[in-house]
N, C-alpha and C positions, 0 to 999 in steps of 0.2 A: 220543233218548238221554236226555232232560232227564226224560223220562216216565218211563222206567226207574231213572233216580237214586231218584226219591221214593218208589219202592215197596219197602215191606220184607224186609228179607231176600233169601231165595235167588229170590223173585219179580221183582223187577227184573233178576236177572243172566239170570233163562229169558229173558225178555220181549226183551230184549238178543240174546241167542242166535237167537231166533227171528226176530227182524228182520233180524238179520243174515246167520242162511240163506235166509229167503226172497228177499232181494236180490240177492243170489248166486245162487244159485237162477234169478230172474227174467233177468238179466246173461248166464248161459251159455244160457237159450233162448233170449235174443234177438241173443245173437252166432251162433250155432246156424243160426237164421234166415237171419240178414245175410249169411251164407257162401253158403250153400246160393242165394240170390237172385245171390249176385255171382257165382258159379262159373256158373250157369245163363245169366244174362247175357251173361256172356265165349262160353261155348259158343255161344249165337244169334248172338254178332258174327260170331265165325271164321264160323260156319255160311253165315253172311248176305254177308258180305267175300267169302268163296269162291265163293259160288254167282256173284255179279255179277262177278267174272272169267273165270268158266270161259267163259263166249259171246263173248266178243272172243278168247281167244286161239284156239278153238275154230270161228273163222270159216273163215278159210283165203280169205282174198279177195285178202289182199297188199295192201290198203291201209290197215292200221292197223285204230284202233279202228272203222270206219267213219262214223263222225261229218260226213267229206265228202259222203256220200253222201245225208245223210239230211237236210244244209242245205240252204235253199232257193237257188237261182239267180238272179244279179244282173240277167239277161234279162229275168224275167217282170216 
C-alpha cells in the first residue's frame, strides 16, 4: 500500500486495484482448494469407517467382534 501512495496520480490507485484483486483472486482458489480436499477427505473417512464395520457385523458367528477367537491361549 505504502508503494501505491507514492506513485502519481490515477497510477497508484490501479496499482492498488490490482493487488487487491489479485489477492482475492488468490484467497477464493485457495479456499476453492481447501474445500474440495476436506469434502474428499470426509468422503474417504465415511468410506473407510464403513467398510471396517461391515465384516463383524457381517460375520454371523454369535460371538461378537470375534477378537476371542483370534487371542492367543493361556495353555500354550
Amino acid at each position: 500500500m505504502s508503494a501505491a501512495e507514492g506513485l502519481p496520480g490515477g497510477t497508484g490507485t490501479a496499482l492498488l486495484e490490482a493487488a487487491q484483486s489479485a489477492f482475492l483472486d488468490g484467497m477464493h482458489l485457495t479456499s476453492a482448494i481447501a474445500t474440495v480436499i476436506v469434502v474428499a477427505a470426509a468422503v474417504q473417512a465415511g468410506l473407510l469407517l464403513r467398510r471396517d464395520r461391515t465384516p463383524a457385523s457381517g460375520a454371523g458367528s454369535g460371538s461378537g467382534s470375534g477378537a476371542a477367537a483370534s487371542a492367543p491361549s493361556a495353555d500354550a
